[in-house]
Kinemage of the C-alpha trace (Angstrom):
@kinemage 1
@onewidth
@group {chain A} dominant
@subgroup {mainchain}
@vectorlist {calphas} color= white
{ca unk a 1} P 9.087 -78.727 -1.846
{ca unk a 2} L 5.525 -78.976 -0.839
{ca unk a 3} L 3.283 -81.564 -2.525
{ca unk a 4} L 0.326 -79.712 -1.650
{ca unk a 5} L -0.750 -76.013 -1.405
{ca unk a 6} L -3.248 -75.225 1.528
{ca unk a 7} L -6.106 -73.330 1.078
{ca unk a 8} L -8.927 -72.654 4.084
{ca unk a 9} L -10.890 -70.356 5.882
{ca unk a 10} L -9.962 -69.413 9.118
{ca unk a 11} L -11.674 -68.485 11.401
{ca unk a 12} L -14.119 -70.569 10.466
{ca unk a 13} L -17.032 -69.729 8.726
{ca unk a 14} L -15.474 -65.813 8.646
{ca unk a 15} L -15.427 -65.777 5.141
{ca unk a 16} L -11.545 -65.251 5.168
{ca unk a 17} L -8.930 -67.280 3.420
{ca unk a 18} L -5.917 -68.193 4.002
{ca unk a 19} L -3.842 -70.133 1.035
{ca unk a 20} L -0.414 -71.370 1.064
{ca unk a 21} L 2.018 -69.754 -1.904
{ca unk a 22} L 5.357 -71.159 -3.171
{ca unk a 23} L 7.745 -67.841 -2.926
{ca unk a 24} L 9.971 -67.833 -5.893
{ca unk a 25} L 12.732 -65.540 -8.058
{ca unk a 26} L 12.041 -66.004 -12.098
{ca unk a 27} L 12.479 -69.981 -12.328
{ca unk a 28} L 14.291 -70.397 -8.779
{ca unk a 29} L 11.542 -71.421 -5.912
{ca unk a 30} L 12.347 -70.711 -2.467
{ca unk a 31} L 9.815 -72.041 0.376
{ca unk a 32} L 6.521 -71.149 1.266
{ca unk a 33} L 4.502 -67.581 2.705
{ca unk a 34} L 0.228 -67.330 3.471
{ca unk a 35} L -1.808 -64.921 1.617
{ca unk a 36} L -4.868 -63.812 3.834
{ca unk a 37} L -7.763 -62.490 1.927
{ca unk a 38} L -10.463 -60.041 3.687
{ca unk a 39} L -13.765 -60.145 1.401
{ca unk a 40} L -15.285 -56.610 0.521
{ca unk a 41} L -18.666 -57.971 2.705
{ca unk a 42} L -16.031 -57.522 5.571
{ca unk a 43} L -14.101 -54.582 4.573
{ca unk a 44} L -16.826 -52.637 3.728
{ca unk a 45} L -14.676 -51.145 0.470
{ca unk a 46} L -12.049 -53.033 -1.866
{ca unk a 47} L -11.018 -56.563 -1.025
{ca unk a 48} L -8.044 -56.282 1.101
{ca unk a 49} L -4.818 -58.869 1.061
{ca unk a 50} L -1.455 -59.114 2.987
{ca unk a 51} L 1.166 -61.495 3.250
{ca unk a 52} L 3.083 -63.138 6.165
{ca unk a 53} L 5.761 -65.614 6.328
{ca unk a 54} L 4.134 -68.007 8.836
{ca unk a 55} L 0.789 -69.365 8.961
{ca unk a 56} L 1.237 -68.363 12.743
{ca unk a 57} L 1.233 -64.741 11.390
{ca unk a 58} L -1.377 -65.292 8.971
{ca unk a 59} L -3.995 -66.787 11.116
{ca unk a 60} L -3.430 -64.256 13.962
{ca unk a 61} L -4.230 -61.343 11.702
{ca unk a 62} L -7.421 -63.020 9.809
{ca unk a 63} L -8.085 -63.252 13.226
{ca unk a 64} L -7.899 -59.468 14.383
{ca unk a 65} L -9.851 -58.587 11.130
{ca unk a 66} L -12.656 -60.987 11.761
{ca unk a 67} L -13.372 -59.667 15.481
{ca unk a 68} L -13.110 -56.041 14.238
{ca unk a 69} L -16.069 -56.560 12.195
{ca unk a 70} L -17.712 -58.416 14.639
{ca unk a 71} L -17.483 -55.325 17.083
{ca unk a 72} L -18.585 -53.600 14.061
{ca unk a 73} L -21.318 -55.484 14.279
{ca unk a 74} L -21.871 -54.895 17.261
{ca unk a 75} L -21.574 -51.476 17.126
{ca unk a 76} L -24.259 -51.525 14.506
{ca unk a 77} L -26.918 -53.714 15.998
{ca unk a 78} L -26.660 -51.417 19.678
{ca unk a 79} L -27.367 -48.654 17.310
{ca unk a 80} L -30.474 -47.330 18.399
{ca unk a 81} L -33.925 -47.552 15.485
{ca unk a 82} L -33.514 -43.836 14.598
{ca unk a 83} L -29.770 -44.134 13.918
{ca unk a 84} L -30.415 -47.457 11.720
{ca unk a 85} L -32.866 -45.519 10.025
{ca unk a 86} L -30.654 -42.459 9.510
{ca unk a 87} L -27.572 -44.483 8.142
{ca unk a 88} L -29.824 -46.057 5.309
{ca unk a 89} L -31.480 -42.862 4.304
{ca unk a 90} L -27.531 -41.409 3.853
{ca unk a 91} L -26.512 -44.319 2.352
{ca unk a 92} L -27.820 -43.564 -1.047
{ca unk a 93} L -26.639 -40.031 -1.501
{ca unk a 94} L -23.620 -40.763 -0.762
{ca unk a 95} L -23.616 -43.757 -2.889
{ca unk a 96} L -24.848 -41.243 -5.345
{ca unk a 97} L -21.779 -38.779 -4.311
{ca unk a 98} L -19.546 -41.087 -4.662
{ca unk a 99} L -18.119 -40.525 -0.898
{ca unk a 100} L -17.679 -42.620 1.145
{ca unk a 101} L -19.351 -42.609 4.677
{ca unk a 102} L -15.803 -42.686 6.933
{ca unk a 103} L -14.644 -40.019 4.350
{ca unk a 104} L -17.850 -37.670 5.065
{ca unk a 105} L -17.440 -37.932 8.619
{ca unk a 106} L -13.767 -36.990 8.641
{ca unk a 107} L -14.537 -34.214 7.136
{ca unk a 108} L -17.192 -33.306 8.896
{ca unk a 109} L -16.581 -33.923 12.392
{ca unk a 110} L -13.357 -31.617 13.000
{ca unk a 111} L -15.758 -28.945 11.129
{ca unk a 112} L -19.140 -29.552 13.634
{ca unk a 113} L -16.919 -30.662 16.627
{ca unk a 114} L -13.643 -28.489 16.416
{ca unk a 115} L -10.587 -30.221 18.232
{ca unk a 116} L -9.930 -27.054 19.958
{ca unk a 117} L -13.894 -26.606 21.169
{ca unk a 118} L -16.373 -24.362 20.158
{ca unk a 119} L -15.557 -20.647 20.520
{ca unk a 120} L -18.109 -17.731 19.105
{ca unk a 121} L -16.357 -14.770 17.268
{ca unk a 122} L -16.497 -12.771 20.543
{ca unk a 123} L -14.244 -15.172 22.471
{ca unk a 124} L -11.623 -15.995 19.971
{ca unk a 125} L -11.669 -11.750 20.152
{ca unk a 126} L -11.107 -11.606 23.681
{ca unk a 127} L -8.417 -14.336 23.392
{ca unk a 128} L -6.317 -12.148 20.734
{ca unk a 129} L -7.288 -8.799 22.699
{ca unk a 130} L -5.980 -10.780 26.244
{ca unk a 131} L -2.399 -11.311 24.614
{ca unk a 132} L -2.315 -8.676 22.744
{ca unk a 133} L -2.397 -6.986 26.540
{ca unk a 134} L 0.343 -9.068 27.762
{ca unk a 135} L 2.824 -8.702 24.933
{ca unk a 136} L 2.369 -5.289 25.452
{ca unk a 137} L 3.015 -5.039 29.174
{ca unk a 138} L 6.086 -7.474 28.426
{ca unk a 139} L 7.297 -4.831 25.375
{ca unk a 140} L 6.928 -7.345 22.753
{ca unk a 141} L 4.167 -4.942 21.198
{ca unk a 142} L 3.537 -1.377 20.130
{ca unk a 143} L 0.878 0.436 22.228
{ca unk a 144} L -0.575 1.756 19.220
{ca unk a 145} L -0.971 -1.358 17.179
{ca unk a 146} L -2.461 -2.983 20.385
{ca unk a 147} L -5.180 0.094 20.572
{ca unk a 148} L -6.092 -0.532 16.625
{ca unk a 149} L -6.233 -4.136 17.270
{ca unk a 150} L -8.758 -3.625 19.861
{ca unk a 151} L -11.105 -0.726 18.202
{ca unk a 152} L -11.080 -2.439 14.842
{ca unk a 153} L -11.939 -5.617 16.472
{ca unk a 154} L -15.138 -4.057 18.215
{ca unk a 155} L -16.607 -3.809 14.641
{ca unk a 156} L -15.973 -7.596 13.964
{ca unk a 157} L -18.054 -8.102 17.433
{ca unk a 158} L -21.119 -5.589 16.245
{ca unk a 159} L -21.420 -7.924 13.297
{ca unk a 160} L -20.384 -12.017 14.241
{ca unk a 161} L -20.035 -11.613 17.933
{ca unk a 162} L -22.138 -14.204 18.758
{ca unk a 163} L -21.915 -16.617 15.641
{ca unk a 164} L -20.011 -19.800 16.886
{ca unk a 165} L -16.306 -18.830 14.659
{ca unk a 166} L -16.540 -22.409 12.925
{ca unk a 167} L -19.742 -21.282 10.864
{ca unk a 168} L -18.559 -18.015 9.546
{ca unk a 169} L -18.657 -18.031 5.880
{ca unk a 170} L -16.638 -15.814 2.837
{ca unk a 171} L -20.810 -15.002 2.286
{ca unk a 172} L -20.931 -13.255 5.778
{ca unk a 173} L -17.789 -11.754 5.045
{ca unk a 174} L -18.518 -10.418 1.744
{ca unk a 175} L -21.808 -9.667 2.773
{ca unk a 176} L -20.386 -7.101 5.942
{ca unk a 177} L -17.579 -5.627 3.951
{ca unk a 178} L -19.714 -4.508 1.067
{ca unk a 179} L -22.136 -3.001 3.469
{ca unk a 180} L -19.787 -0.773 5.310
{ca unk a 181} L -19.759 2.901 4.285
{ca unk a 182} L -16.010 3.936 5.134
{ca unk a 183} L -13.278 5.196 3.005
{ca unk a 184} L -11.656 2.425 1.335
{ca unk a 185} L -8.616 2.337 3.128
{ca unk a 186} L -10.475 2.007 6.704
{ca unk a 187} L -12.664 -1.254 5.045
{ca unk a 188} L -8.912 -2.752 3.618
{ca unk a 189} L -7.937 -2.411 7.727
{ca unk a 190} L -10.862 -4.304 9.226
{ca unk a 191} L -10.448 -7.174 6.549
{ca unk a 192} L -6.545 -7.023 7.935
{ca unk a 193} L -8.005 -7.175 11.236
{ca unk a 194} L -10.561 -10.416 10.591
{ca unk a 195} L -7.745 -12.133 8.845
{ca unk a 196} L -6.130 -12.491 11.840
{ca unk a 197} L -9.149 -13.345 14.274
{ca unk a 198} L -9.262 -16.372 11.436
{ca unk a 199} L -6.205 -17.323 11.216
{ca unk a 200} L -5.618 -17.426 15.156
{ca unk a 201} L -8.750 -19.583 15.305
{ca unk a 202} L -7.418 -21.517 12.287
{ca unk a 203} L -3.755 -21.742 14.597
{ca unk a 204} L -5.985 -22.484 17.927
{ca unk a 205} L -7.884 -25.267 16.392
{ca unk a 206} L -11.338 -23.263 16.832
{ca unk a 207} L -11.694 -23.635 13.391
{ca unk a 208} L -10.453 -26.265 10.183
{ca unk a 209} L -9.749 -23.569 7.409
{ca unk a 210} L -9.653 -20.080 6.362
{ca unk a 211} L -12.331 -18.948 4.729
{ca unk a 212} L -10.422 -15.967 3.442
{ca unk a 213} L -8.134 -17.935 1.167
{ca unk a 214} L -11.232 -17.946 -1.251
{ca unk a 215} L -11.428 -14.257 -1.594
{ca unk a 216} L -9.605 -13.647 -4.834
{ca unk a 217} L -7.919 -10.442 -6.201
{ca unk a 218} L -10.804 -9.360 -7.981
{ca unk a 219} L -13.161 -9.670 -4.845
{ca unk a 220} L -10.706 -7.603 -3.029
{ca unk a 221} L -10.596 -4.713 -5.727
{ca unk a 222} L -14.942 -4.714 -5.794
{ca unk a 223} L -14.364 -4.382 -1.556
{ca unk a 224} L -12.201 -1.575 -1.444
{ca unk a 225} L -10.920 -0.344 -4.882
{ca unk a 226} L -7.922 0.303 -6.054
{ca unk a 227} L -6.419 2.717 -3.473
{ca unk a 228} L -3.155 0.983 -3.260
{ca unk a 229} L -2.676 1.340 -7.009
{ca unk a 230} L -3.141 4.921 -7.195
{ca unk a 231} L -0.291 6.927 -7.879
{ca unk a 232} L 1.395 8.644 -4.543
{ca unk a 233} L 0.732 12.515 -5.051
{ca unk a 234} L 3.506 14.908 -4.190
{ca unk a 235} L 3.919 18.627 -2.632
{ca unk a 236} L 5.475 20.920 -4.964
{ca unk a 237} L 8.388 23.138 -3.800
{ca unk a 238} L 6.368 26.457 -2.801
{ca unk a 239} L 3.639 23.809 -0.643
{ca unk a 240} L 6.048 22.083 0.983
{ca unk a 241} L 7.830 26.210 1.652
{ca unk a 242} L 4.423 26.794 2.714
{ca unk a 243} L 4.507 24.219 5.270
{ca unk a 244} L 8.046 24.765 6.901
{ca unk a 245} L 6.709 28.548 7.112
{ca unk a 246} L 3.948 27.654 8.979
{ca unk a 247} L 5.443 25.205 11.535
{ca unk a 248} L 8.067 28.123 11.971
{ca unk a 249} L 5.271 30.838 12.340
{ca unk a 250} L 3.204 28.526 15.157
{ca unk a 251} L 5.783 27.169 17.401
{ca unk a 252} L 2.502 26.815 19.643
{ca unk a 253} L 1.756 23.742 17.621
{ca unk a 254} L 5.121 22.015 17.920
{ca unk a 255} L 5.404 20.701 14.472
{ca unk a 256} L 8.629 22.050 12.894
{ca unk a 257} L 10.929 18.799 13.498
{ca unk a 258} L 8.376 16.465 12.437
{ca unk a 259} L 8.302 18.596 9.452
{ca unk a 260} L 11.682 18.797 8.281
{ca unk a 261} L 12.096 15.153 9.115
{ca unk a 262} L 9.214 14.496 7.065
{ca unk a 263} L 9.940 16.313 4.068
{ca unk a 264} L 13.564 16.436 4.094
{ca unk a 265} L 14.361 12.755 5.363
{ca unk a 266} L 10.960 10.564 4.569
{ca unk a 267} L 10.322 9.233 8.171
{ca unk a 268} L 6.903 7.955 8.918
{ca unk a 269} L 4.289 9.809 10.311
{ca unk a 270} L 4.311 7.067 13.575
{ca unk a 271} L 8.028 6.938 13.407
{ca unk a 272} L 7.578 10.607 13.666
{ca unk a 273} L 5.640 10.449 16.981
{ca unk a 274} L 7.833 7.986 19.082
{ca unk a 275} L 11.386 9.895 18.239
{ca unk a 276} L 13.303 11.489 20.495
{ca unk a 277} L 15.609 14.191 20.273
{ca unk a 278} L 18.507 11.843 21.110
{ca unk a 279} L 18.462 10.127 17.790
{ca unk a 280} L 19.229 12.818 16.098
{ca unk a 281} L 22.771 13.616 15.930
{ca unk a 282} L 23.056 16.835 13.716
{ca unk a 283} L 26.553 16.601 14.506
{ca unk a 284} L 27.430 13.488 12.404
{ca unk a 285} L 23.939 14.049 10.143
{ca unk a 286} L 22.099 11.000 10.778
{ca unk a 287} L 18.721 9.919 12.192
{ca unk a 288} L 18.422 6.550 14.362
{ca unk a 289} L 15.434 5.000 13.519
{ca unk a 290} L 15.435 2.210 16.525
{ca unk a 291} L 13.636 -1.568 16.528
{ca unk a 292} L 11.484 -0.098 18.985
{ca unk a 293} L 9.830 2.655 16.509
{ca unk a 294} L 11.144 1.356 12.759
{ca unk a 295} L 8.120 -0.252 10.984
{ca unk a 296} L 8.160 -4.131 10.797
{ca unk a 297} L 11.200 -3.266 13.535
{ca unk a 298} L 13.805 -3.340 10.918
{ca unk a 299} L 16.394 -0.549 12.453
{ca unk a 300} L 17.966 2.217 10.057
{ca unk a 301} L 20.222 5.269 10.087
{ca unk a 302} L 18.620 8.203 7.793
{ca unk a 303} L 20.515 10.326 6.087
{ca unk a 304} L 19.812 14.375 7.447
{ca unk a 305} L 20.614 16.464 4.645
{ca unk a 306} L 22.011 19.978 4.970
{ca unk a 307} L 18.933 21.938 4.764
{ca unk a 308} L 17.322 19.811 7.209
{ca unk a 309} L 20.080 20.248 9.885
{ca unk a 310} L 19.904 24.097 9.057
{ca unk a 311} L 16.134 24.073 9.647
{ca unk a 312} L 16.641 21.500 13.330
{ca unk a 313} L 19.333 23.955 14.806
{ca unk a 314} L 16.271 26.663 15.219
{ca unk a 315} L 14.754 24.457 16.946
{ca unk a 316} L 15.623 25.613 20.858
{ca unk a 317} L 14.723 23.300 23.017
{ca unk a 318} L 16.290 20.024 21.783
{ca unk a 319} L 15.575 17.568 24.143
{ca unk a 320} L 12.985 14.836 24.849
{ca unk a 321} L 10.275 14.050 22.566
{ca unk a 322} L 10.496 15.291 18.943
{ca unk a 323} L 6.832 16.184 19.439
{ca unk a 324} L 4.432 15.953 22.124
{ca unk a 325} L 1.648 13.355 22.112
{ca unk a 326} L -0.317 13.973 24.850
{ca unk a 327} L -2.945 11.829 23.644
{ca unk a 328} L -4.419 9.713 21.081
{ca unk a 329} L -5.232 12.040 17.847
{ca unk a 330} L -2.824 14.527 19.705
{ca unk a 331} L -0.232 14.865 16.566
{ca unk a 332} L -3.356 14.680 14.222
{ca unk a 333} L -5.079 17.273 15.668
{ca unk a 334} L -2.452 19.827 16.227
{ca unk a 335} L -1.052 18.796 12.545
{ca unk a 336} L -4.520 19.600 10.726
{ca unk a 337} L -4.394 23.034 12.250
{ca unk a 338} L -0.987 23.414 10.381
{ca unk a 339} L -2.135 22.213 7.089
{ca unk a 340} L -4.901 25.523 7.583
{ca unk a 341} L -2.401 27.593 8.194
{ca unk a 342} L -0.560 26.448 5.333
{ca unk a 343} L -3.589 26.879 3.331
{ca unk a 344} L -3.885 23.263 2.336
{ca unk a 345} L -8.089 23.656 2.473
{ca unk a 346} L -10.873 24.355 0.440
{ca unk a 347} L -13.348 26.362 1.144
{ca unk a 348} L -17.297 27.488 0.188
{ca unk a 349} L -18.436 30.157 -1.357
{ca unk a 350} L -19.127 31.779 2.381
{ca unk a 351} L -15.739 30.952 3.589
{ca unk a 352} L -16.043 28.232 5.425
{ca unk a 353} L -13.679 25.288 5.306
{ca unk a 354} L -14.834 22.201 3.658
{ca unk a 355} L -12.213 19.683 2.898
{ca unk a 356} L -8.396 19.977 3.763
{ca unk a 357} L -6.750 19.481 0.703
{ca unk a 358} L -3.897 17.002 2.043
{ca unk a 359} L -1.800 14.543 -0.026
{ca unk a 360} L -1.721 10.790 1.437
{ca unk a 361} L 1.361 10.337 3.169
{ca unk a 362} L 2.311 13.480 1.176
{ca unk a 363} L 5.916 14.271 3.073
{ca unk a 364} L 7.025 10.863 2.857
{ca unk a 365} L 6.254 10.601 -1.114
{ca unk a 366} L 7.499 13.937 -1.666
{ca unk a 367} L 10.853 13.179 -0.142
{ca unk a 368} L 11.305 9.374 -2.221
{ca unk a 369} L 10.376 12.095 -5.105
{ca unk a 370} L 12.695 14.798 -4.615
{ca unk a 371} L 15.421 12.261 -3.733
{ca unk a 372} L 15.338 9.844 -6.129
{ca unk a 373} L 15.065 12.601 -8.861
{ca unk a 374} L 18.311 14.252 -7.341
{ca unk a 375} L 20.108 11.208 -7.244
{ca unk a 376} L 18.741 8.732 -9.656
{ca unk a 377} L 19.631 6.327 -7.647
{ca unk a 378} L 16.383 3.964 -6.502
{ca unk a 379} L 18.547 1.899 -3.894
{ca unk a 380} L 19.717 4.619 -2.230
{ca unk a 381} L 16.341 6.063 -1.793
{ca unk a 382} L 15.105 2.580 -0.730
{ca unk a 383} L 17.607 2.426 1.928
{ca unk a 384} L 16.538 6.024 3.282
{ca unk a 385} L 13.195 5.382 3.289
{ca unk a 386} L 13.895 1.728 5.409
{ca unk a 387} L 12.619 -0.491 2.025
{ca unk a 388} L 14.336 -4.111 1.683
{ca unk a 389} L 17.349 -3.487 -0.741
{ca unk a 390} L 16.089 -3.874 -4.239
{ca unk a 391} L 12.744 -2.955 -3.587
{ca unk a 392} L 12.305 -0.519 -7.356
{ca unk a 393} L 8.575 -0.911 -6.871
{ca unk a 394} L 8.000 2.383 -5.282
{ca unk a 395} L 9.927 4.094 -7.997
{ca unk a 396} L 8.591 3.017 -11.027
{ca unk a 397} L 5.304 5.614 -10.027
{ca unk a 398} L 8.491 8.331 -8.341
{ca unk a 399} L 10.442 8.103 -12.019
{ca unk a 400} L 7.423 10.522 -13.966
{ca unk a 401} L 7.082 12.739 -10.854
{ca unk a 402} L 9.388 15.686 -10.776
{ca unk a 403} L 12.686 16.341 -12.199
{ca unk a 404} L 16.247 16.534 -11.153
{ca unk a 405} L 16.238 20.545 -11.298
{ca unk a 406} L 13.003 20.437 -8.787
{ca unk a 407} L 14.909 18.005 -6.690
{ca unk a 408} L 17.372 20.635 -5.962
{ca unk a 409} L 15.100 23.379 -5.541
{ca unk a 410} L 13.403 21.316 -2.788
{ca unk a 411} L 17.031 20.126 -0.648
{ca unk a 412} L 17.458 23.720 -1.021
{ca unk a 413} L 14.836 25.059 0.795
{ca unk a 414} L 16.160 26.280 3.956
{ca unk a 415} L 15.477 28.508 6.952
{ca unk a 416} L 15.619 32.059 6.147
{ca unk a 417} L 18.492 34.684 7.675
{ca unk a 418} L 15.975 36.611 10.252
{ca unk a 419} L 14.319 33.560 11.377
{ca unk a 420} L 14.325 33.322 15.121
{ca unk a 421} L 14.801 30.594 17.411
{ca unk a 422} L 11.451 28.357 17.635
{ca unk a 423} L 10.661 27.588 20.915
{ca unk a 424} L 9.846 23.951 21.536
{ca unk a 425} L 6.534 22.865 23.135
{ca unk a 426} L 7.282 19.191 23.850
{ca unk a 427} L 6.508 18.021 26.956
C-alpha cells in the first residue's frame, strides 16, 4: 500500500497535474494509476482528464499537451496585427452565438474552400455534359436523354453560368424558376435537370450540401402547379376510330403501327420511336419491349390484342423501324399532322387552326382505361403498361373513367373489310 499519494505539476510550471490514485473494487484496493489534469486556460474549452497506469504514461502525455499549446502559442504570437485584431473582434459574437471558433471554421471552410476546388455552374455543366458523351458512345445511355440533358442544361448556363456552384442559393433557385414563362411541365424538367448538376457537385465535392433538399412540397406546387395531379384524360371510342382512320387514310405519314400500339397496347410514345418490326411477333401476339428502349430499362412482353394484330397485318411493309425518325421532332411533326386530319383542332371563327385539341399522353391513358375497365383487373394492366407489380396508383383516377361495355367497344374496333394494304414509309 502506498503511505503517500503524489500530487505535482509536470512539466513544470505548465499548469498540469499529475496525482497519484489508489485503484480499487467497492472495499477491495488494488495498486496505484495517475490522473493528468489539462486546465481549461490550456484547453481552450472544458477541463480535460485521462488516466494511465504508469506515471511513465502520465508524464509523457502532460507532456504532448503542454507543447501543443505552446505551438499554439506560437501559432498565435506569428499571427500577423490584422489577424490578432480580427480574432478578438469575432471573439465576442461568437461568444454571443454560443459557437465555438474551431466549430465555425469547420463549417465554414469546406463551404469557402470546397475539398474538390472551386468549379462555377458552367464547369460542373461541362463535366456532366463530357460523360454524358462518353456513356453514350459506350451504350450505357440513351441518345435522347443525352440531347435533353444538354439543351435543358443550356438554360441553367443563361442564368448561373458563371456563379462559382458553392454559392448558389434555394433564393436563386426560386428566384429563376418563378420567373420562367413555360408550361408547367417544361419548368418541373429544368428543376429535374438542376437537381442533378447539384447533386453531381454535391457527389464531386464542388459543393457541401444540396440546396434543393429545402424546397418543400408546397414550394414545388407554387413552381409548377399541380400538373401531375390532374386527372389523365381519355379518347372516347369514335376519337380514337377517328385516329386509326386517319393513319389508314395517310400512309404518307407512317403512323398506323405506332397507333395501334398506342391505343391498343399502351406503349410509350419514345418506346414507340425506337421499335422495330422484329419485336413484334403477331404470330404468338406479343410485343418485346427490350432494356435498350423500356423506360427505367426494365424489359417487358405486351400483350397484342386481336384487334391490334388485325389492324398490324395491313400494314405491308413489315420490316425495320416501326416508324421513321429521320430527325429530332420527326415523329412529332408528322404525328401533329395526323391529329388535323383526325380533327383533333380548334379553330377561329375564319378557319384557321388555333390549338390542337390533344389529350396528354392520351393513347397510353386511354388504353390503362379501356383495359382495366374490361378486365378489372389493376395488376394486369400494371404489368402491360411495364408498372412495378402492385403499383394501384394509376388506377384509382382509371376506376371513374369509362365502363366495362366501352371497354369492349374500344378492343373491338378493328380494320374495316375493304381496307387496303397500307404501304409503309419507314426508312
Amino acid at each position: 500500500m502506498v503511505d503517500k499519494l503524489e500530487s505535482w505539476i509536470h512539466p513544470s510550471n505548465s499548469g498540469i497535474r499529475i496525482r497519484q490514485k489508489i485503484n480499487a473494487r467497492g472495499t477491495v484496493a488494488f495498486g496505484t494509476s495517475y490522473v493528468v489534469t489539462v486546465p481549461t486556460k490550456l484547453t481552450g474549452g472544458a477541463l480535460k482528464r485521462k488516466q494511465f497506469t504508469s506515471r511513465e504514461q502520465a508524464e509523457a502525455f502532460a507532456e504532448d499537451e503542454w507543447s501543443g499549446f505552446r505551438r499554439q502559442g506560437e501559432v498565435y504570437f506569428d499571427a500577423t496585427p490584422d489577424e490578432r485584431n480580427q480574432f478578438a473582434s469575432i471573439l465576442p459574437r461568437l461568444r454571443a452565438s454560443g459557437i465555438g471558433l474551431v466549430e465555425a471554421i469547420d463549417f465554414a471552410l469546406p463551404r469557402l474552400r470546397p475539398a474538390g476546388g472551386d468549379r462555377t455552374a458552367s464547369d460542373v455543366i461541362e463535366e456532366l455534359r463530357a460523360s454524358k458523351k462518353g456513356m453514350l458512345e459506350r451504350g450505357i445511355l440513351r441518345e435522347d436523354s443525352e440531347k435533353a440533358f444538354r439543351l435543358r442544361s443550356e438554360k441553367v448556363v443563361e442564368a448561373f453560368g458563371n456563379l462559382p456552384i458553392r454559392e448558389l442559393t434555394l433564393d436563386d433557385v426560386r428566384i429563376w424558376l418563378g420567373s420562367m414563362d413555360l408550361a408547367p411541365r417544361t419548368i418541373k424538367n429544368e428543376l429535374n435537370c438542376l437537381t442533378e448538376i447539384i447533386r453531381y457537385s454535391v457527389a464531386r465535392k464542388y459543393s457541401v450540401e444540396n440546396i434543393l433538399d429545402g424546397l418543400t412540397a408546397g414550394d414545388r406546387r407554387e413552381i409548377y402547379g399541380n400538373d401531375e395531379e390532374r386527372e389523365p384524360e381519355i379518347l372516347t371510342v369514335n376519337e380514337a376510330d377517328r385516329l386509326l382512320t386517319a393513319a389508314v387514310d395517310h400512309p404518307e405519314l407512317d403512323l398506323l403501327a405506332p397507333i395501334v400500339l398506342g391505343l391498343f397496347c399502351g406503349i410509350r410514345t419514345e418506346e414507340l420511336k425506337k421499335l422495330q418490326w422484329q419485336h413484334v411477333n403477331l404470330e404468338e401476339g406479343f410485343v418485346t419491349i427490350g432494356r435498350d428502349i423500356a423506360k427505367k430499362r426494365r424489359i417487358r412482353n405486351v400483350t397484342l390484342p386481336e384487334n391490334a394484330k388485325q389492324w398490324l397485318s395491313i400494314c405491308s411493309d413489315r420490316e425495320g423501324e416501326i416508324t421513321r425518325s429521320n430527325f429530332f421532332c420527326d415523329f412529332d411533326r408528322r404525328f401533329n399532322k395526323l391529329l388535323r386530319h383526325a380533327g383533333f383542332v380548334e379553330k377561329d371563327e375564319d378557319g384557321n387552326v388555333v390549338r390542337v385539341a390533344w389529350k396528354k399522353n392520351g393513347m397510353r391513358h386511354s388504353f390503362g382505361s379501356y383495359h382495366f375497365a374490361l378486365h378489372a383487373d389493376s395488376i394486369k394492366t400494371s404489368n402491360e403498361l411495364g408498372h412495378r407489380q402492385g403499383d394501384n396508383v394509376l388506377f384509382e383516377h382509371y376506376r371513374a373513367l369509362t365502363t366495362k361495355k366501352s371497354g369492349q367497344r374500344y378492343f373491338n374496333l378493328k380494320p374495316s373489310a375493304s381496307a387496303k394494304k397500307v404501304v409503309a414509309f419507314a426508312s
